[in-house]
Every structure is written in structure tokens, then in C-alpha cells.
C-alpha positions as CSV (number, residue, x, y, z in Angstrom):
1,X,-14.6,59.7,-22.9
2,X,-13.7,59.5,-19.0
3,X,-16.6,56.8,-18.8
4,X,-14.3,54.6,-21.3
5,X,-11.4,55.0,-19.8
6,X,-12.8,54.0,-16.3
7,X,-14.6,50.8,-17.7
8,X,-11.3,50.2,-19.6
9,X,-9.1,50.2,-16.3
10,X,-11.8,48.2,-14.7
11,X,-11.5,45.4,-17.5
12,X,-7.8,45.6,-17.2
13,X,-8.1,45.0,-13.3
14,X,-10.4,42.5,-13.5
15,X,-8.3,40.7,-16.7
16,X,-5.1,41.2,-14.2
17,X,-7.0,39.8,-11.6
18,X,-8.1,36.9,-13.5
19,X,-4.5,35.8,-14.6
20,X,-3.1,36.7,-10.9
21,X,-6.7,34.0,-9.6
22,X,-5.1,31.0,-12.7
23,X,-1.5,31.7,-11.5
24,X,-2.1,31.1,-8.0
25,X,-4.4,27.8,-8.7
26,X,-2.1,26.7,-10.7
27,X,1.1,25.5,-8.4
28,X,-0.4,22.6,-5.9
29,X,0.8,22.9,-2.9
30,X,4.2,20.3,-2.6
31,X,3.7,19.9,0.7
32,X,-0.3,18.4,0.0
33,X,1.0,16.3,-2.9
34,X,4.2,15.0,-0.8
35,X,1.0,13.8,1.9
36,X,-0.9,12.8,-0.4
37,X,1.9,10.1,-1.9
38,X,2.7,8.8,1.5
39,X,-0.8,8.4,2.4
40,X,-1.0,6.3,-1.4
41,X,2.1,4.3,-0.4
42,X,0.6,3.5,3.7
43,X,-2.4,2.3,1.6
44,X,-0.9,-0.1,-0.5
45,X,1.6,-1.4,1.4
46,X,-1.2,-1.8,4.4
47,X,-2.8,-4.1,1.3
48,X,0.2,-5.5,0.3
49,X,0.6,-6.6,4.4
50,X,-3.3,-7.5,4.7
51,X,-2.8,-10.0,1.7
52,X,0.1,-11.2,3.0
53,X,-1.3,-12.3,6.3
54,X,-4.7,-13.8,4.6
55,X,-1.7,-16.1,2.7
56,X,-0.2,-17.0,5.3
57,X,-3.2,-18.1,7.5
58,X,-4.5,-20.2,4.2
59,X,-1.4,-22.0,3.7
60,X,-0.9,-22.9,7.5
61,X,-4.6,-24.3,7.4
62,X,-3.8,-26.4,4.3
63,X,-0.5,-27.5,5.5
64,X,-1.1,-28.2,9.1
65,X,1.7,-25.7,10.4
66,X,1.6,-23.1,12.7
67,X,0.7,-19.7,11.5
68,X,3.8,-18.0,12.8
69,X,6.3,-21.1,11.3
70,X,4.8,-20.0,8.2
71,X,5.0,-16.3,8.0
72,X,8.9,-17.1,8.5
73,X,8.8,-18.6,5.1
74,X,9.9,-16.3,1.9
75,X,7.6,-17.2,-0.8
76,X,6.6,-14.9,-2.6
77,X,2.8,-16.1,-3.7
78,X,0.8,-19.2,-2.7
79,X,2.4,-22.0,-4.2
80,X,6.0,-20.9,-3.3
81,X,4.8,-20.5,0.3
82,X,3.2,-24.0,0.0
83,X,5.9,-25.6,-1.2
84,X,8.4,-24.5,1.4
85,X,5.6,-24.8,4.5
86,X,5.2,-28.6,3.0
87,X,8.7,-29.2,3.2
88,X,9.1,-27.9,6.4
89,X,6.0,-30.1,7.6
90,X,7.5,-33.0,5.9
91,X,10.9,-32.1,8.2
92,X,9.3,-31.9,11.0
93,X,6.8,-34.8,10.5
94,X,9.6,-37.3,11.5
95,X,10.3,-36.1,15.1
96,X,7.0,-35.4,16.1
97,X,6.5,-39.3,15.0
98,X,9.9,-40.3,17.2
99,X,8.4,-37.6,20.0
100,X,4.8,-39.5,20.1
101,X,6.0,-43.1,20.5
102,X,8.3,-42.2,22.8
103,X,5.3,-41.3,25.5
């Protein structure tokens, strides 16, 4: 009988230490998950900045601009950003005509 009763308190210690072992793993830490979002939201907006600038240095190629005239412009995807770089070009088009016959 006292050799039950010591294997039955070990079971209970070791059940007791099993739900302490699933309690504990089961809170993450805030602090890891609060890292882990900003490190999720660097990433993409690091993306979001990366595409921005391969945009940017296509549409000044096609359009003849400067690079950093363009990435003053507001559009929002290629053909916005286009449109507003042509219109700048077709602007500025004028007085660098008037500027060249003038030499």
C-alpha cells in the first residue's frame, strides 16, 4: 500500500508538472510578438520603398526627366506617375527650346 501511494503522488507531481510546463508555453512573450510586428512592418515598408524607387528610375528613363523631378511626383503606380512626369516634361520642353536657341 505505501508503494501506491508513493507512485500516486509521483503521477500527481508529474500531471501538476505537466499543466504548470503547457501554462507557461502557452502565453508568448508580448514583448517578442510586439518585435516581431515591427520587424514585419520595417520589412514591407522597406519593399514598399524599394518598389517605389525601381518606379521612379523607370519612369524617368522612359520620360527623359531627372530621377529626382520624378520622385516629387504623387502617382501612385506607373501610369499615374507617367502621366504627371510627361506633363511635366511637356512643361518644361518649351523653355529648354527658348534656353537652346538663345546660345
Amino acid at each position: 500500500m505505501k508503494e501506491s501511494r508513493k507512485w500516486e503522488k509521483r503521477s500527481k507531481d508529474n500531471l501538476a508538472q505537466l499543466y504548470g510546463l503547457k501554462e507557461s508555453q502557452g502565453k508568448p512573450d508580448p514583448t517578442i510578438e510586439e518585435r516581431i510586428a515591427a520587424l514585419e512592418k520595417e520589412n514591407s515598408d522597406l519593399k514598399a520603398a524599394s518598389a517605389r524607387a525601381a518606379l521612379v528610375d523607370s519612369v524617368a528613363k522612359a520620360t527623359g526627366l531627372d530621377r529626382a523631378i520624378v520622385a516629387t511626383l504623387r502617382g501612385a503606380d506607373e501610369d499615374e506617375l507617367t502621366e504627371q512626369a510627361q506633363a511635366i516634361a511637356a512643361i518644361a520642353a518649351p523653355e529648354l527650346f527658348a534656353v537652346v536657341t538663345l546660345l
